[in-house]
Each structure stands twice: as structure tokens, then as C-alpha cells.
N, C-alpha and C positions, 0 to 999 in steps of 0.2 A: 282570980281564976273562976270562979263562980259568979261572976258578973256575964261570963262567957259561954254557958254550961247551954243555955240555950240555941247562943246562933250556931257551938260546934255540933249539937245533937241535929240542928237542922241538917246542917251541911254532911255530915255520917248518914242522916238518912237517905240525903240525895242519892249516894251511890246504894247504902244497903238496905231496903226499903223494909225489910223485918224488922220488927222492933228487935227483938230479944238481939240480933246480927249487930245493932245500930249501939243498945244498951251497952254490948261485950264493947264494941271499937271503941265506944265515950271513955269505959273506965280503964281500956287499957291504955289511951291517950290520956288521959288523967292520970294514970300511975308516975308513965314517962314526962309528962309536965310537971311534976312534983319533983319525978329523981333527979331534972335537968333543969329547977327553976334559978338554980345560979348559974346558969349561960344563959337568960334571959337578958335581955341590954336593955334597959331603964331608959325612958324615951323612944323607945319605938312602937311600933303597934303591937301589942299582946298577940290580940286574936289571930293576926298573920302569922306570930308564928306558933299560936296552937294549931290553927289551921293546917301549917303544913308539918307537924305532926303528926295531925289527925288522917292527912292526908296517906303516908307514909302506914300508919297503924290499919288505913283502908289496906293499903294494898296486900298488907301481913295476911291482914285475916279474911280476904279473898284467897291466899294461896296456900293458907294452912287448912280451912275449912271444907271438908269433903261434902257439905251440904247446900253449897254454892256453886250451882250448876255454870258459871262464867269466872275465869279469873280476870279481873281491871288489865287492860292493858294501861303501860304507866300516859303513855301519846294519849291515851285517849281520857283517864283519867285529868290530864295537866288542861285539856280541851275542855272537857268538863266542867271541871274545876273553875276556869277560865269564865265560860258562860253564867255558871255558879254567883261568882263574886259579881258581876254586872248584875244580873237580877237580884241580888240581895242589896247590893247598895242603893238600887233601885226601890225596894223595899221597905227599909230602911230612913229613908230619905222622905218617903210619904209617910208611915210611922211618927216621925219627926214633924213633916209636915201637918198632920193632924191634930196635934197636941200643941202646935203653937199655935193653931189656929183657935184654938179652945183658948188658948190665954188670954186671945186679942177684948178689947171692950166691946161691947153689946152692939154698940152702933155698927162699928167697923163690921163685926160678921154677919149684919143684917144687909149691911151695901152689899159684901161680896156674894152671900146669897143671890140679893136680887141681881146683881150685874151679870151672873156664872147663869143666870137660865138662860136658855137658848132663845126661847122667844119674844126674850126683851132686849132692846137696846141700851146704851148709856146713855143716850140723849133721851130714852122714857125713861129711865131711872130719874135722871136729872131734872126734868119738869116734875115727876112725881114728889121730888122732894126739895123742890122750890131752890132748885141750886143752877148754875151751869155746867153745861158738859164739860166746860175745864176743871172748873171744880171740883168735879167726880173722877175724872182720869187724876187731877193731884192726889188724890183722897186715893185714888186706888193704886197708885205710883207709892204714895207712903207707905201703905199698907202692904205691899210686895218687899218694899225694901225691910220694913217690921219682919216679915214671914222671913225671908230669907238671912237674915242676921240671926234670929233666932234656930232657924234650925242649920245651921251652919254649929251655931254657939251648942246644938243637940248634939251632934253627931260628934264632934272635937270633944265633948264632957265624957261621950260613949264610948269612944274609943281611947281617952285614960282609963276609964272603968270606973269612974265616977260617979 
């Protein structure tokens, strides 16, 4: 559950952008994930369903709270929500991505460096460092498939809460 305290506080604040509003929703979805952590099912995503939890705990305390000039409607809440989970796996995914690029050896993120500026080609990469431009497209073909195993292997460790 606390592998999770972060991306649910993100997502509460989506809707209730007050801290102290966003604070109350986290712990009262923490209460109910605790009273109901034995209907959890073991192999499935956590966060999904503290999310929609948390989701449910949004709409509470939009309708209880006389200090919340709007109450969620649920359509528009689930839309939300919806757009919500796209931009964070989105997120997420570069997150991931950053960190395995950090892993890679010294050479590799000196290539993609140079290859990623705009105003160089791989064929001036390639003469600059006495290679062929096949060469470099293998070299950077491996190196894509390195990034993406690994943060594939990121996001699958993330979501056991590992």
C-alpha cells in the first residue's frame, strides 16, 4: 500500500486540488483499503484498485463537503479519470525511461546523445567515430531494444510494488 501513497495522492489531487481536501480523500481511502484489504485478489493490479477506491472516496467527500463549490459528477469524474490514467502511464513510462537510460554504459549514452541532436545526422555521427552508418543504426537498434526490455521489466516490477 505505501509503494502506492504517491501515485494515489497524485490522482486525488487531480480532482481536489486543495491540499488539506486531497490529504482527507488519501486517508480516508487508506482507511477503506485497510478495512477491505482481504478482497484484494493477489495478482492483479493494486493501484487499480485503490484507484478506484479512491475514486469512489472522491466522489463522498465532494458531496459531503459544504466547502466544495462543485460536486463530481460521476460521467464526468470516470472521463477524467480516463484521460487521468493515459497521462500518467504516459509519465510513468518516461520515469522508467530515464532511469534505464542512466543504467546503460558510457558509450551507449554518448551515441544516443549525439544521434538525438537535431542538427546532426547518423551518417556525421558515423564518420565522426570511424564506424558505418550501419553500424550505428545496429548499435542504436540494440540499444532501443536494451531501453525497452528494461523499462517494460520497470513498470511489471512497479506495478507488484516491488
Amino acid at each position: 500500500m505505501t509503494a502506492h501513497q504517491r501515485q494515489l495522492y497524485r490522482y486525488i489531487m487531480t480532482f481536489l486540488p486543495q491540499v488539506a481536501d486531497a490529504e482527507d480523500v488519501l486517508q480516508e481511502t487508506n482507511s477503506v483499503l485497510w478495512a477491505k484489504a482481504g478482497k484484494f485478489e493477489p495478482g492483479t493490479s493494486f493501484y487499480a484498485w485503490a484507484k478506484a477506491i479512491a475514486r469512489f472516496e472522491i466522489l463522498e467527500y465532494s458531496r459531503r463537503s459544504a466547502h466544495i463549490s462543485f460536486v463530481l459528477d460521476v460521467d464526468l469524474l470516470d472521463t477524467l479519470s480516463d484521460e487521468y490514467v493515459e497521462v500518467e502511464d504516459v509519465s510513468y513510462r518516461e520515469d522508467a525511461l530515464k532511469a534505464c537510460m542512466n543504467k546503460l554504459p558510457e558509450r551507449d549514452q554518448q551515441l544516443l546523445a549525439e544521434c538525438c541532436e537535431r542538427s546532426i545526422t547518423v551518417k556525421e555521427v558515423a564518420r565522426k567515430r570511424l564506424r558505418s552508418p550501419g553500424s550505428v543504426y545496429r548499435s542504436l537498434e540494440r540499444i532501443r531494444m536494451t531501453l525497452l526490455e528494461c523499462v517494460n521489466r520497470t513498470l511489471a516490477r512497479d506495478e507488484r510494488g516491488l
